[in-house]
C-alpha positions as a Markdown table, in Angstrom:
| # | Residue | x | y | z |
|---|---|---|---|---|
| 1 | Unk | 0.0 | 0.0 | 0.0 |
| 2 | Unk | 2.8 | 2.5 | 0.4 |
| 3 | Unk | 3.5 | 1.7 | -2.6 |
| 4 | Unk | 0.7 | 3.7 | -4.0 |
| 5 | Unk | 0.0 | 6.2 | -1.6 |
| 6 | Unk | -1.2 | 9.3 | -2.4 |
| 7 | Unk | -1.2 | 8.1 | -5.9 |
| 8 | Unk | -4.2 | 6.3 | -7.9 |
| 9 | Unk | -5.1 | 3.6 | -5.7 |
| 10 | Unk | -7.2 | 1.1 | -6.9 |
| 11 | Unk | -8.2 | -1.8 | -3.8 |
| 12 | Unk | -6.7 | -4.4 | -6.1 |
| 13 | Unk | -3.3 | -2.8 | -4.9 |
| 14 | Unk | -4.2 | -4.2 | -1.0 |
| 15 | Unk | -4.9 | -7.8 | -2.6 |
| 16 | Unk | -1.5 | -9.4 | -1.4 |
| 17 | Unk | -2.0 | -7.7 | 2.3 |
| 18 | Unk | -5.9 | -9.4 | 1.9 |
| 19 | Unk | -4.2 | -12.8 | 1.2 |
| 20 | Unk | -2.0 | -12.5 | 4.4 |
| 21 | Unk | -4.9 | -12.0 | 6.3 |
| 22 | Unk | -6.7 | -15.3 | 4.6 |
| 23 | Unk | -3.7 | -16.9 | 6.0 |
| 24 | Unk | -3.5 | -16.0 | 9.5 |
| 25 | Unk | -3.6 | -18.5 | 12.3 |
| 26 | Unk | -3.3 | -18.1 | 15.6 |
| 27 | Unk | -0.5 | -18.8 | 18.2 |
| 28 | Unk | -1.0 | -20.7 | 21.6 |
| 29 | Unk | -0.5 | -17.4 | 23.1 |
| 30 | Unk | -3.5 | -15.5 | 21.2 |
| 31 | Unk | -6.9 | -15.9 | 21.7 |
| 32 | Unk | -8.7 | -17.4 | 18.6 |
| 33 | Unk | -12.0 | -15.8 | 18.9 |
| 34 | Unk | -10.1 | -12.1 | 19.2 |
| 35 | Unk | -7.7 | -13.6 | 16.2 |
| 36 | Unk | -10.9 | -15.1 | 13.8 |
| 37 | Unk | -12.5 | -11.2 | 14.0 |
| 38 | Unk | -10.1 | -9.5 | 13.4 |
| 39 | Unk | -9.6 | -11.8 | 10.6 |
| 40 | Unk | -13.1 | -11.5 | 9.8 |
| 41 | Unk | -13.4 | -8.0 | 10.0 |
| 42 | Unk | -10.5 | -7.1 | 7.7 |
| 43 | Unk | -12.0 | -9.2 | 5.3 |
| 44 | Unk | -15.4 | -8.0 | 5.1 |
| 45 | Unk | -14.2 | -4.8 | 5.1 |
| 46 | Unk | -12.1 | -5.3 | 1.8 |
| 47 | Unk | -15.4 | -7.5 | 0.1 |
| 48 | Unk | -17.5 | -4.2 | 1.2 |
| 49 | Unk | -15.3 | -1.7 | -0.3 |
| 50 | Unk | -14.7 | -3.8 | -3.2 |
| 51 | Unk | -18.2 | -4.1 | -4.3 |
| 52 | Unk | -18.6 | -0.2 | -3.8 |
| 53 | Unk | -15.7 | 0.9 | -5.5 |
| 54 | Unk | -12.2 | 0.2 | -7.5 |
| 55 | Unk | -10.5 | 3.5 | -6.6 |
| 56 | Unk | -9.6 | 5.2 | -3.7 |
| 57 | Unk | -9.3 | 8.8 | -3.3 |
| 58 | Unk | -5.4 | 9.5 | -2.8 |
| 59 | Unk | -6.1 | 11.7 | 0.4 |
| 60 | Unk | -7.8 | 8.6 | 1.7 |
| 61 | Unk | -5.2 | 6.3 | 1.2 |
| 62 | Unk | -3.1 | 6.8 | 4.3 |
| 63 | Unk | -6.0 | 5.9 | 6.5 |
| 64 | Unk | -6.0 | 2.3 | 4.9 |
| 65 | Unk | -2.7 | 1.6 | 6.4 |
């Protein structure tokens, strides 16, 4: 992503940050309910935006990190 801040940002850009996320599992030391929503919530997020929108504005784009 900081890559293509404050450039044209399009949400394809995030997709190798979204595929880390898929990936995720949790240590003995984490909680797995805490880990699976924030796992869950980063994902929805990304479906959600995606289905509104390709771009990002650049002034918006340093908020996504």
């Amino acid at each position: 992503m900081k890559t293509h801040r404050y450039e044209h940002f399009l949400l394809e850009h995030s997709r190798p940050y979204v595929n880390v996320i898929k990936g995720f599992e949790c240590s003995l030391e984490q909680s797995k309910e805490a880990m699976d929503l924030y796992q869950k919530s980063l994902l929805l997020h990304y479906d959600i935006l995606a289905s509104l929108t390709k771009t990002i504005t650049p002034l918006d784009t340093a908020f996504l990190e």
